[in-house]
LOMAR-945661 format. One record per residue (C-alpha): z, x, y; residue in three letters. Coordinates in steps of 0.25 Angstrom, whole numbers, plus 5000, padded with zeros to 4 digits. Each point is the difference from the previous one (the first is absolute). Last residue first. Example, Ala and Ser with C-alpha at 12.3 -4.5 7.8 and 13.67 -1.06 7.14 Angstrom:
c3, c1, c2, residuo
5029, 5055, 4996, Ser;
5002, 4994, 4986, Ala;
This chain:
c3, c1, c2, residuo
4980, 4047, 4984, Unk;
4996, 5006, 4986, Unk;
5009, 4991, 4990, Unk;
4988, 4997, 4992, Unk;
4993, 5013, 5001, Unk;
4984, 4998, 5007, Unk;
4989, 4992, 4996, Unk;
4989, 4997, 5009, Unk;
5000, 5013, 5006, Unk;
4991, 5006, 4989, Unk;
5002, 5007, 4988, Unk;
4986, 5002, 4993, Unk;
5003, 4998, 4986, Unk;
4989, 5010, 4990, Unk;
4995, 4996, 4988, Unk;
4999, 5003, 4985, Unk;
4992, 4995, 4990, Unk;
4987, 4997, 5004, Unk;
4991, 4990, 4995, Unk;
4987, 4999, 4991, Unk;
5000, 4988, 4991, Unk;
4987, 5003, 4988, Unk;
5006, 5011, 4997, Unk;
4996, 5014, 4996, Unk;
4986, 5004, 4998, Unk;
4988, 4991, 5006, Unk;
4987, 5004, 4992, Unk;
4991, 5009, 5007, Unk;
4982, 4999, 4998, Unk;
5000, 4990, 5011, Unk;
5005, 5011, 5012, Unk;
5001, 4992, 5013, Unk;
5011, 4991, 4996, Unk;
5008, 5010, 4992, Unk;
5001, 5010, 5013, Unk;
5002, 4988, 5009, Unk;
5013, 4996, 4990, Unk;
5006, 5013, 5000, Unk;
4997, 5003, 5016, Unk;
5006, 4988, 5003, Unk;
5015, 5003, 4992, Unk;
4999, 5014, 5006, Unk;
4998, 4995, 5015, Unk;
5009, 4988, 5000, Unk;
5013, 5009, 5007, Unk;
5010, 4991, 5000, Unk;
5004, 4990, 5011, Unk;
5015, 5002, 5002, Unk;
5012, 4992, 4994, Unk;
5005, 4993, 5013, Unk;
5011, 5001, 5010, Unk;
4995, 4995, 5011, Unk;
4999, 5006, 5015, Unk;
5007, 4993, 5009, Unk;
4993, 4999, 5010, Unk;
4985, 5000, 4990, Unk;
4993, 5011, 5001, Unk;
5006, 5011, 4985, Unk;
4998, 4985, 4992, Unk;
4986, 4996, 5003, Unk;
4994, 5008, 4988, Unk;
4997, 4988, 4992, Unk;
5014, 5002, 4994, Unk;
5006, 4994, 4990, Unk;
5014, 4994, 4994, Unk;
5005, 4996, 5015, Unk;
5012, 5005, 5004, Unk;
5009, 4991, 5010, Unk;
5015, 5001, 5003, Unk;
5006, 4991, 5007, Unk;
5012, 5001, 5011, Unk;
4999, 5015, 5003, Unk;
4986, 5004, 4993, Unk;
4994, 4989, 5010, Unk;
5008, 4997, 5010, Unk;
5001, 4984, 5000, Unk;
4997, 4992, 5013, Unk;
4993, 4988, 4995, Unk;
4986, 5004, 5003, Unk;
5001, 5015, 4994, Unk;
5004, 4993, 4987, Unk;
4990, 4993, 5000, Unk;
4990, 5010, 5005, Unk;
5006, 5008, 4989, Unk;
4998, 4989, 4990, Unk;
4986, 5001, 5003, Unk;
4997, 5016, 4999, Unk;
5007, 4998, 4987, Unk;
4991, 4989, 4995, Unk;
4988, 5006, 5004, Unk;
5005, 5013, 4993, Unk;
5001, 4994, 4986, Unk;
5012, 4997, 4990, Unk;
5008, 5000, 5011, Unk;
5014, 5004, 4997, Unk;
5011, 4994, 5008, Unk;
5013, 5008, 5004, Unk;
5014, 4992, 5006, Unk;
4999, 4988, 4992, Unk;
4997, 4987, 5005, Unk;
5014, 4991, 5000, Unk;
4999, 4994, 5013, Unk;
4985, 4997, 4998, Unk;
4993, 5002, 5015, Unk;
4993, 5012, 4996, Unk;
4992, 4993, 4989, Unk;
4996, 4988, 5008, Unk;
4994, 5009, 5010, Unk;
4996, 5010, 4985, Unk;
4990, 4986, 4995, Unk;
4993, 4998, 5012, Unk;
4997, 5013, 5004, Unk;
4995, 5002, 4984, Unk;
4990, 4990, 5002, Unk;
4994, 5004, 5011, Unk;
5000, 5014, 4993, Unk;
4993, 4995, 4989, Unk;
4988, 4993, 5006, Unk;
4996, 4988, 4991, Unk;
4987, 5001, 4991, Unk;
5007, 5007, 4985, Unk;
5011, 4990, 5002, Unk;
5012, 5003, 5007, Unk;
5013, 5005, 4991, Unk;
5015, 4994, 5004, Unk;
5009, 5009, 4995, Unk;
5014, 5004, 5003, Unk;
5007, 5004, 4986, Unk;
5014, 5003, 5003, Unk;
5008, 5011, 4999, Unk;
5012, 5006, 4990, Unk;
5003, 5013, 4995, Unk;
5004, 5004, 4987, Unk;
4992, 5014, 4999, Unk;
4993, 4996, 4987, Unk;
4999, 4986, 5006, Unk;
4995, 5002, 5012, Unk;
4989, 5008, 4996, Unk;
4997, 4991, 4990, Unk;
4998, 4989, 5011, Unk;
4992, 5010, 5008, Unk;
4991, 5004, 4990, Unk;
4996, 4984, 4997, Unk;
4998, 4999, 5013, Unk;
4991, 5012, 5000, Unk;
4992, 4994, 4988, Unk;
4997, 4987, 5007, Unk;
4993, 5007, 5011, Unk;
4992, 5010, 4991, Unk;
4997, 4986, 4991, Unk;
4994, 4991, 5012, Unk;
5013, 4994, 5009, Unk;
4990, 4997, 5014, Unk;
5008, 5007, 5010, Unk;
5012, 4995, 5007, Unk;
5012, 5009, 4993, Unk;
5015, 5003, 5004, Unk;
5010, 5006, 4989, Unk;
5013, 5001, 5004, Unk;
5008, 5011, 4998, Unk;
5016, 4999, 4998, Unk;
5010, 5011, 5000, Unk;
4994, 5008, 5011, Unk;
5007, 5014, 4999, Unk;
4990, 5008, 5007, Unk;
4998, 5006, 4985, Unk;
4995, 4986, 4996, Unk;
4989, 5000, 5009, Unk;
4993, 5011, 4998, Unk;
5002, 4997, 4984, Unk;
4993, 4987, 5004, Unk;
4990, 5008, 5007, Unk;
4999, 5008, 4987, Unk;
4999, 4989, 4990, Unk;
4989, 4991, 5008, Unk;
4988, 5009, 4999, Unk;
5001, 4997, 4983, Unk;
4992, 4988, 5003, Unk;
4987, 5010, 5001, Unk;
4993, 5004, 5014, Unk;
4989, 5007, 4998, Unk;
4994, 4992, 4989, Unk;
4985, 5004, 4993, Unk;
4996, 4992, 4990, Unk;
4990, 5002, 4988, Unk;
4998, 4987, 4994, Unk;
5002, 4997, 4985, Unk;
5008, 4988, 5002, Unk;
5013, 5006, 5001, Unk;
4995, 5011, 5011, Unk;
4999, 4987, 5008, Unk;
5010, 5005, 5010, Unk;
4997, 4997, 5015, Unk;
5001, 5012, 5011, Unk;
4985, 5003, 4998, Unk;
4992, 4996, 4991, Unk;
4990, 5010, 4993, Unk;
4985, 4998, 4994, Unk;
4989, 5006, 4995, Unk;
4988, 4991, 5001, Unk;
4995, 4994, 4988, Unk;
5010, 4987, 5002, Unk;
5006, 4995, 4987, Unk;
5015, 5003, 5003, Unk;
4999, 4997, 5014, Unk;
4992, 4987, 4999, Unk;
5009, 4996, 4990, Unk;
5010, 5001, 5009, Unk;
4992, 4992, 5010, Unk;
4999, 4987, 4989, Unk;
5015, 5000, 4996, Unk;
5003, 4999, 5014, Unk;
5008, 5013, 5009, Unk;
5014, 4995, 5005, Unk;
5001, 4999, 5014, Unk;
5003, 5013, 5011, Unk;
4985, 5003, 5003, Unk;
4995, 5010, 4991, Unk;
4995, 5015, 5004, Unk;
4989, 5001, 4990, Unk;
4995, 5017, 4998, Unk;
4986, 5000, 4996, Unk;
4991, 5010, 4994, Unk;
4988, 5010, 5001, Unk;
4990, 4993, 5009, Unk;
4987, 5003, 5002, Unk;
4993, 4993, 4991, Unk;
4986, 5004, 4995, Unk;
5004, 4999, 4988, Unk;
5003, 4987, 4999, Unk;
5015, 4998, 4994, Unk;
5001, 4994, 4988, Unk;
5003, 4984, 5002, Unk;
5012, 4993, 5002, Unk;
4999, 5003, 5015, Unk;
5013, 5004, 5009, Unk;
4993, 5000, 5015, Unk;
4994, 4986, 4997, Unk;
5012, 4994, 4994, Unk;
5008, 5003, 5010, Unk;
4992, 4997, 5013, Unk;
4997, 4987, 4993, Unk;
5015, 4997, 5006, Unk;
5006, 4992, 4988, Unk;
5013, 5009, 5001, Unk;
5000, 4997, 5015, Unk;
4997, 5006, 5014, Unk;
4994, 5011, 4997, Unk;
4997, 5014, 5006, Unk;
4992, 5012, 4999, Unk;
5006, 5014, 5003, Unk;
4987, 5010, 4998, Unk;
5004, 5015, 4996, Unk;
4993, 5013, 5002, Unk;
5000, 5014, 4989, Unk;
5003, 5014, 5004, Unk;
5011, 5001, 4990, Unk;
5009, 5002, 5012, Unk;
4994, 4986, 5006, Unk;
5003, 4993, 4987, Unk;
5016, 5004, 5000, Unk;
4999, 4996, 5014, Unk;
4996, 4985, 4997, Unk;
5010, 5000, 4989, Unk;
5012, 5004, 5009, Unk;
4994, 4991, 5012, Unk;
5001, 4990, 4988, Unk;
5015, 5003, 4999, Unk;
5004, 5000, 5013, Unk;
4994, 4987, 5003, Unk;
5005, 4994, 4987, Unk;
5005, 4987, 5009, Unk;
4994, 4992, 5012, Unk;
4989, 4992, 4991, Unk;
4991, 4993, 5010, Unk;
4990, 5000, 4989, Unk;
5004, 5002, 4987, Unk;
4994, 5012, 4993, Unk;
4988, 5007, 4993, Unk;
5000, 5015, 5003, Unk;
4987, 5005, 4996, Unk;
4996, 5016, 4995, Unk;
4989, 5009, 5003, Unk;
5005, 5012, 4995, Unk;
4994, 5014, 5003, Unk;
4985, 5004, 5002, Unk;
4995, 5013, 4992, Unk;
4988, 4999, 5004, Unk;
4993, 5005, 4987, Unk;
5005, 4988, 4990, Unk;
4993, 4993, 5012, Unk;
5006, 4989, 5009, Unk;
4996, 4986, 5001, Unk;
4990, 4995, 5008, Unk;
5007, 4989, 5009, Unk;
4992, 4986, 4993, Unk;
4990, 4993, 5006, Unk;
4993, 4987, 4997, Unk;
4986, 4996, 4992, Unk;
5007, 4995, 4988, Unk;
4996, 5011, 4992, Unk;
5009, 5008, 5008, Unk;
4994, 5009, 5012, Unk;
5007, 5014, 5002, Unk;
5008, 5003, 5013, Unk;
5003, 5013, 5008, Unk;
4989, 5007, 4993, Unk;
4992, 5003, 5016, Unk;
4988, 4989, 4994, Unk;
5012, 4991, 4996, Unk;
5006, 5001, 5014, Unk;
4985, 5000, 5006, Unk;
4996, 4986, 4992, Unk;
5014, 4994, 5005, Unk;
4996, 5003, 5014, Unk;
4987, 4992, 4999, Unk;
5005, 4990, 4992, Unk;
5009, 4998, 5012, Unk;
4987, 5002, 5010, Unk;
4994, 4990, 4993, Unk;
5010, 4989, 4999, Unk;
4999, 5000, 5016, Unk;
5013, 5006, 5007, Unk;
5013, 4995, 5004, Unk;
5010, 5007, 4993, Unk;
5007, 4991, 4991, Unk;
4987, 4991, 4999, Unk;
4991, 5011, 4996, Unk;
5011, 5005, 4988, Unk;
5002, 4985, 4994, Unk;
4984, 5000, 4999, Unk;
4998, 5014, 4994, Unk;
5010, 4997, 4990, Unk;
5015, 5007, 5002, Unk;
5003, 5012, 4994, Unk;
5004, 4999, 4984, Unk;
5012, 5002, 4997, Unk;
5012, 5011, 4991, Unk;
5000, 5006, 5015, Unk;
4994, 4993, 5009, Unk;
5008, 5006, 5012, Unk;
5004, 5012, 4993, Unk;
5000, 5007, 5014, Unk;
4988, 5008, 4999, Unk;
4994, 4988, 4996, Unk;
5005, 4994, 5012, Unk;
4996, 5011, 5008, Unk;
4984, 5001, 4994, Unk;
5000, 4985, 5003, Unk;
5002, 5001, 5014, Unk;
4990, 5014, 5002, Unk;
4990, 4991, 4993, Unk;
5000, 4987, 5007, Unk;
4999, 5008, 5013, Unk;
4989, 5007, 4996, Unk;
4994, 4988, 4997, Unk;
5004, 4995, 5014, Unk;
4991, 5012, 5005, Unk;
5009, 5012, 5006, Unk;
């Protein structure tokens, strides 16, 4: 195999891959140097890649992946945009990214660091899509900060079709998808409550953006509609600091209150995972001498010793197969509303929470 054979086979598997999705293949100077070989023989490969149809050449001189033909029937090619080193939504993008497979259609994840991240503003352009573009739309998994005036305007004016995932911007015009709604709190408190706990505490470390806030607020109403007391332990990290540190921190202080209560909800997973460690640490028995439920699940719950008891992950597939089918097909308007959640879930009871005066 020639070294422009070799150029060729390697760029045919990363466009086959989405690799330069929605981009522009690297210039023939940028391509020589990562592989190692003359200019010539990249401009080489390049030339057989458009000569094969796997590339058209811009005006600008660069390549592009050829996009697919009305004829070909090629299914979605859609972008995830979200925060680097973001731990959370796993199971809801690997909901989306299987949603897309099903249609017959491939994802790219790409990641940013910040809202000002040029990553973001060059993959949601203000200006119509080209037409040789070969992505369909974006879904935007945001880091856990408030979105700037200037990004959600971004959102809202970008040509692409876009949907944000587990935050709400449905009031500003902004189709959103949420998973994992405040209302997930109400039936693990009602877990709770039917153990006979009399008071509920509420324990928080992540960053307090409106879904966090908005499950506080349901905790506090919950308690009063059922006249229950609990205390508000919250101490949230900023959208850079690693939560679960921060959360061990806060439950070994916790667990050595003498007047804590004797169940704790955890508005996330990392805080319920680290206030059992705590709790594990200073010799409680978890379900006996606290009880821990976490709000969600990222579909640890069912491995942990002891298990958790958590609302379970829902079933994403539906949800993403709705937005996917209205960003590849421009000629549909989006019917219903612009917030899409679900209404019901399901409590996974696990070993973490056990009857109160269970020995």
């Amino acid at each position: 195999m020639t070294k422009s054979d070799h150029i060729v086979d390697l760029l045919r598997r990363r466009l086959d891959r989405g690799d330069y999705m929605g981009r522009q293949l690297p210039p023939e100077m940028t391509l020589a140097k990562e592989v190692g070989v003359s200019r010539m023989t990249a401009r080489k490969a390049l030339l057989r890649l458009e000569d094969l149809g796997h590339v058209i050449r811009q005006p600008n001189g660069r390549m592009i992946p050829r996009p697919a033909k009305p004829e070909e029937n090629v299914g979605p090619q859609l972008l995830i945009l979200r925060r680097a080193q973001n731990s959370g939504f796993g199971s809801t993008i690997d909901g989306i990214i299987g949603a897309v497979t099903a249609l017959g259609g491939s994802t790219r994840t790409v990641d940013f660091v910040h809202w000002d991240d040029r990553v973001l503003f060059e993959r949601l352009p203000l200006d119509a899509p080209e037409p040789n573009s070969t992505v369909d739309g974006v879904f935007v998994v945001p880091p856990a900060e408030k979105v700037p005036a200037h990004v959600l305007e971004r959102l809202q004016s970008t040509s692409m079709r876009v949907v944000v995932v587990g935050t709400d911007l449905s009031q500003h015009g902004v189709r959103s998808f949420v998973a994992h709604p405040a209302s997930i709190v109400q039936p693990v408190l009602d877990h709770l409550a039917s153990l006979g706990h009399q008071r509920i505490d509420c324990f928080n470390a992540q960053p307090e953006v409106d879904n966090i806030s908005a499950r506080i607020q349901q905790w506090s109403l919950w308690r009063s509609a059922n006249n229950l007391d609990g205390l508000l332990i919250n101490d949230p990290v900023t959208s850079y600091e690693d939560v679960m540190q921060r959360a061990l921190v806060l439950a070994r202080e916790y667990v050595r209150r003498p007047n804590r209560a004797s169940a704790v909800l955890c508005l996330t997973s990392p805080a319920a995972i680290s206030l059992m460690r705590a709790a594990h640490d200073a010799g409680l028995v978890i379900g006996r001498d606290i009880a821990i439920a976490a709000a969600n699940d990222e579909g640890l719950s069912r491995y942990l010793i002891p298990t958790l008891t958590s609302v379970e992950p829902i079933d994403v597939t539906p949800y993403a197969r709705m937005c996917v089918e209205w960003m590849m097909n421009p000629a549909i308007s989006w019917h219903g509303p612009l917030l899409m959640r679900p209404d019901h879930h399901r409590l996974f009871v696990g070993e973490s929470t056990v009857a109160k005066d269970s020995s």
